[in-house]
C-alpha positions as CSV (number, residue, x, y, z in Angstrom):
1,X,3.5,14.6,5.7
2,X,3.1,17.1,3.1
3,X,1.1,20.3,3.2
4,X,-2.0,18.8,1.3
5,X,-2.7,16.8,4.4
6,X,-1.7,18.6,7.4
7,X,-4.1,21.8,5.9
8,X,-6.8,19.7,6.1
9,X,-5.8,17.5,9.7
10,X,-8.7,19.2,11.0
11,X,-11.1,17.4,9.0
12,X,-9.3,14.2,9.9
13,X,-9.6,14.6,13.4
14,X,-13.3,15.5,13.1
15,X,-14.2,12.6,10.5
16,X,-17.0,10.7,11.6
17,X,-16.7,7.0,10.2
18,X,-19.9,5.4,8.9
19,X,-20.6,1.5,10.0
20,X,-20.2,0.3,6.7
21,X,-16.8,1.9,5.9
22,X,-13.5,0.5,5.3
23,X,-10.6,1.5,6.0
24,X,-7.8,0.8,3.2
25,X,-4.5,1.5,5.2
26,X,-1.1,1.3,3.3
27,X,2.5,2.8,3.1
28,X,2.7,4.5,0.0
29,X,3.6,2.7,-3.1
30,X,2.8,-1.2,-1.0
31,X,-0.5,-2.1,-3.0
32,X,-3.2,0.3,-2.6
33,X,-4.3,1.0,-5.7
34,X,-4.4,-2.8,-6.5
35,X,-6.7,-3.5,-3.2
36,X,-8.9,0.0,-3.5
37,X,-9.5,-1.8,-6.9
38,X,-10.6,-5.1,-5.6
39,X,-12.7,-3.4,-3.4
40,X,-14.3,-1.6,-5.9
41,X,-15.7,-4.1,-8.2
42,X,-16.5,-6.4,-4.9
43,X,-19.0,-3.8,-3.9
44,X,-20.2,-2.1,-7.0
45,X,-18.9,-3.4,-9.7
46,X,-16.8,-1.1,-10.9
47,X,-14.0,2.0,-10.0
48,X,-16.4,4.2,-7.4
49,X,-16.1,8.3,-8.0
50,X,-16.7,8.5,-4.7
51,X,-13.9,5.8,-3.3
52,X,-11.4,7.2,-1.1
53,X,-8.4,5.9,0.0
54,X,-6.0,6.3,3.3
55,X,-2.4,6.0,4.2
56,X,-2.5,6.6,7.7
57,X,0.1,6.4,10.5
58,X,-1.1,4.0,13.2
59,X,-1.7,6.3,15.9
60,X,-2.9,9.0,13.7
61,X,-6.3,7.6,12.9
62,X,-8.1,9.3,15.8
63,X,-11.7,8.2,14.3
64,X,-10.5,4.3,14.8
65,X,-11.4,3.9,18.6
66,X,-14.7,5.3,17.8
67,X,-16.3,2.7,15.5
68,X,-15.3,-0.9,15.4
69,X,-14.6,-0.3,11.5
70,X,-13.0,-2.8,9.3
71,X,-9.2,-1.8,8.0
72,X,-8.0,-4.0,5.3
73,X,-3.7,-3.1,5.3
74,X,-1.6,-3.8,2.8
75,X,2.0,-4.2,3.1
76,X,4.8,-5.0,0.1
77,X,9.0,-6.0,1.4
78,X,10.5,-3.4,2.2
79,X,13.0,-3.4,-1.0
80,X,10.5,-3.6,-3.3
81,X,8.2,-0.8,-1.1
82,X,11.6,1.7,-1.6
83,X,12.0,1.1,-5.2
84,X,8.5,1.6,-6.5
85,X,8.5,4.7,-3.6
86,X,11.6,5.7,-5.0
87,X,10.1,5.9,-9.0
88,X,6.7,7.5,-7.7
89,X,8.5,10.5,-6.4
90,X,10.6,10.7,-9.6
91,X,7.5,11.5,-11.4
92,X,4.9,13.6,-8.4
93,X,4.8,16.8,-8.6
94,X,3.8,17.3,-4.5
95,X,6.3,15.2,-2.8
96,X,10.1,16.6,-2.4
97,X,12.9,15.7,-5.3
98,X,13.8,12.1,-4.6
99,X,17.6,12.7,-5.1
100,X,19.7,10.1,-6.5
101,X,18.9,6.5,-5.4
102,X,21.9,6.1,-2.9
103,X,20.6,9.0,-0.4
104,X,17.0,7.7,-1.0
105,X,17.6,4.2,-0.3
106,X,19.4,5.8,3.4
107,X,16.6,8.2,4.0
108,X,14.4,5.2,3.6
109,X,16.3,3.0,6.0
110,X,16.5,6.6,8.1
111,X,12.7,7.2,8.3
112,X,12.9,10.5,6.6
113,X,10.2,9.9,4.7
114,X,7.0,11.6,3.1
115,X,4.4,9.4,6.0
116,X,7.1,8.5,7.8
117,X,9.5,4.8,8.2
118,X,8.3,1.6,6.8
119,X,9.4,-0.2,9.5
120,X,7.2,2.0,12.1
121,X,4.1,1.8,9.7
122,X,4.2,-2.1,9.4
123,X,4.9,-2.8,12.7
124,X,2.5,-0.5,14.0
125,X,-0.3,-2.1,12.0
126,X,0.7,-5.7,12.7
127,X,0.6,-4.9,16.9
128,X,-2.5,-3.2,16.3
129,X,-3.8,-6.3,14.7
130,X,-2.8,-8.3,18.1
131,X,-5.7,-6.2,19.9
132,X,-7.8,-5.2,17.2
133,X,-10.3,-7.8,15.5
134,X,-11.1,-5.8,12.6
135,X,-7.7,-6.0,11.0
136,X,-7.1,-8.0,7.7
137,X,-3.6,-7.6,7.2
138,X,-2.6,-9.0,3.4
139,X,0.5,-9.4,1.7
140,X,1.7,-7.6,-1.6
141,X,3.4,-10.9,-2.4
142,X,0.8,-13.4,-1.5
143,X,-1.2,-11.3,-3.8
144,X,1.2,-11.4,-6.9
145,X,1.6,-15.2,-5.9
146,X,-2.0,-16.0,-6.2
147,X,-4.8,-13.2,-6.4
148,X,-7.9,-15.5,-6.3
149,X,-6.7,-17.3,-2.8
150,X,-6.0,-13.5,-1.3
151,X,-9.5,-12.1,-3.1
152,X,-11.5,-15.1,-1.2
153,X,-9.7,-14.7,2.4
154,X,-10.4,-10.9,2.0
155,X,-14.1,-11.6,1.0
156,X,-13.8,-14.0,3.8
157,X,-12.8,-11.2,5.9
158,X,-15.7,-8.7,5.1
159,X,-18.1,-11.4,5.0
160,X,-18.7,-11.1,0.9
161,X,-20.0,-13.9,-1.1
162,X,-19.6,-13.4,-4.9
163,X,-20.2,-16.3,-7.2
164,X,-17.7,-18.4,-8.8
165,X,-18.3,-16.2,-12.3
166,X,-17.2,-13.0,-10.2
167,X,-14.7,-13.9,-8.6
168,X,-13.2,-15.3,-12.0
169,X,-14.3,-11.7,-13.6
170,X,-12.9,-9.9,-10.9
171,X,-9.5,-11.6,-10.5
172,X,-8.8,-11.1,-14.2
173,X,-9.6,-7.2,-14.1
174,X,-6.7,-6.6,-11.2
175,X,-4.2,-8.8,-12.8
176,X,-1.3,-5.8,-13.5
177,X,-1.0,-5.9,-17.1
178,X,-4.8,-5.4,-17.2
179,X,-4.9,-2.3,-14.5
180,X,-2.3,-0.9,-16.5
181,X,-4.0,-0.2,-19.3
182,X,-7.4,0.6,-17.6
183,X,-7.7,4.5,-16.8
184,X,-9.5,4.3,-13.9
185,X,-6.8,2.7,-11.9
186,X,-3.7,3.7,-14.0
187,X,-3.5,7.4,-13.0
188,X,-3.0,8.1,-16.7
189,X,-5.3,11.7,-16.6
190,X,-3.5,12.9,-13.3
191,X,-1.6,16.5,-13.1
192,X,0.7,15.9,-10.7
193,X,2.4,12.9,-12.0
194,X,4.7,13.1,-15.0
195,X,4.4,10.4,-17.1
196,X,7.7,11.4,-19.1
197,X,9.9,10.3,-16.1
198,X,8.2,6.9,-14.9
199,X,4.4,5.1,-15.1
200,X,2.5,5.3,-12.0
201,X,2.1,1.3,-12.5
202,X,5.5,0.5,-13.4
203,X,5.9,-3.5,-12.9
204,X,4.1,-4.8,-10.0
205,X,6.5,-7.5,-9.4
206,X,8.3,-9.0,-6.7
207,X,12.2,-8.7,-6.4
208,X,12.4,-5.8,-9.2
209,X,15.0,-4.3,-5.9
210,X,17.8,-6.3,-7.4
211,X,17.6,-4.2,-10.6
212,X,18.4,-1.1,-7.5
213,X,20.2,-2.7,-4.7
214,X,24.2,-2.8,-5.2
215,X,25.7,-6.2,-3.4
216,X,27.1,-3.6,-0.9
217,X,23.5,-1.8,-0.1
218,X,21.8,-5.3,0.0
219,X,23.8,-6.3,2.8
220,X,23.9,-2.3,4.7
221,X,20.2,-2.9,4.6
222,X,19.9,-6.5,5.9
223,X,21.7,-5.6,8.5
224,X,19.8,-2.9,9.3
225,X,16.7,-4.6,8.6
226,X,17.5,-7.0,11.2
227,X,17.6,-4.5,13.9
228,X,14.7,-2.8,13.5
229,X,12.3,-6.0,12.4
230,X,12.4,-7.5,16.1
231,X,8.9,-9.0,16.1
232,X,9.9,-12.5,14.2
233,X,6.1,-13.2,13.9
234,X,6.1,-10.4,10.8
235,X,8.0,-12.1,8.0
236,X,8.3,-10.9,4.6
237,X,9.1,-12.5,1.5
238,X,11.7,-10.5,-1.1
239,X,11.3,-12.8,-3.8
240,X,8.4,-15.7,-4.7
């Protein structure tokens, strides 16, 4: 992690969670703006100043045993997670220089991230689901494939009940194009990002890795991908 968080670990340890908070848990760059968003205008309506969101490590979220509190996680494919990680780092001003994609794409498949490895962060989550109720665990793809059907099994989920009208509004203010433009959600007035080098919402598709991914990396990382993803009950999908 990077200095801004481990300063202030103390507070984490010491955060006491309220019943009605929700956890938002993602690896960076998998879809948390997009569900902090939903979230948002599910409860109030609109962006909250006061929102907060989390991209805990799985056994770093000492406050969890506490509370039975409700954690929706997100998780994107792991080649689309690296490239959108990969162009977010380009443009930050608080994370370390990305390097050239080649050494990225191996410290990636490494672990030697800012938060740590993907494959640690997703599996974590999806065992913690096994023995934790409160888990909704969603899909960046399912998402882009159909936001309504995600938006009603997360409401589902938190025990929500918006009207037919809402739900219509709200799906059509998260669809990308519309987030994009929208400054509450589009990072446009923040410091450390550098806007020259990359938007902070750059496509929000699936499969944008085979813009990245040389024939010869694609199959260095499948092969490494099947080592590590063991538990065949987690399935991603890399293109819809």
């Amino acid at each position: 992690m990077t200095h801004y968080f481990t300063d202030n670990w103390e507070n984490v340890q010491n955060f006491q969670a309220r019943p009605d908070d929700i956890l938002i848990a993602t690896y960076p760059k998998a879809g948390t703006t997009w569900v902090s968003y939903i979230l948002d205008l599910l409860y109030f309506g609109q962006t909250s100043p006061e929102r907060q969101t989390s991209i805990p490590i799985i056994d770093r979220v000492p406050f969890l045993e506490k509370t039975i509190l409700p954690v929706v996680y997100v998780a994107c494919n792991a080649k689309d997670n690296v490239v959108s990680y990969f162009h977010f780092d380009r443009m930050t001003q608080i994370q370390p220089e990305p390097g050239d994609w080649s050494s990225y794409l191996h410290r990636f498949m490494e672990g030697k991230m800012v938060f740590g490895s993907w494959y640690d962060h997703v599996n974590g989550w999806w065992k913690k689901k096994q023995t934790y109720s409160k888990i909704h665990y969603m899909f960046f793809e399912d998402m882009v494939e159909d936001t309504g059907r995600e938006i009603d099994k997360l409401c589902c989920f938190l025990g929500l009940s918006p009207s037919a009208e809402e739900k219509k509004q709200i799906t059509g203010r998260v669809q990308f194009d519309n987030m994009k433009k929208n400054d509450m959600t589009n990072q446009s007035t923040n410091p450390i990002l550098d806007f020259k080098i990359s938007p902070f919402m750059r496509k929000g598709k699936v499969g944008d890795w085979k813009n990245h991914f040389t024939v010869a990396q694609n199959e260095e990382f499948d092969e490494d991908y099947k080592k590590k993803m063991k538990d065949l009950s987690l399935q991603f999908r890399t293109v819809i």
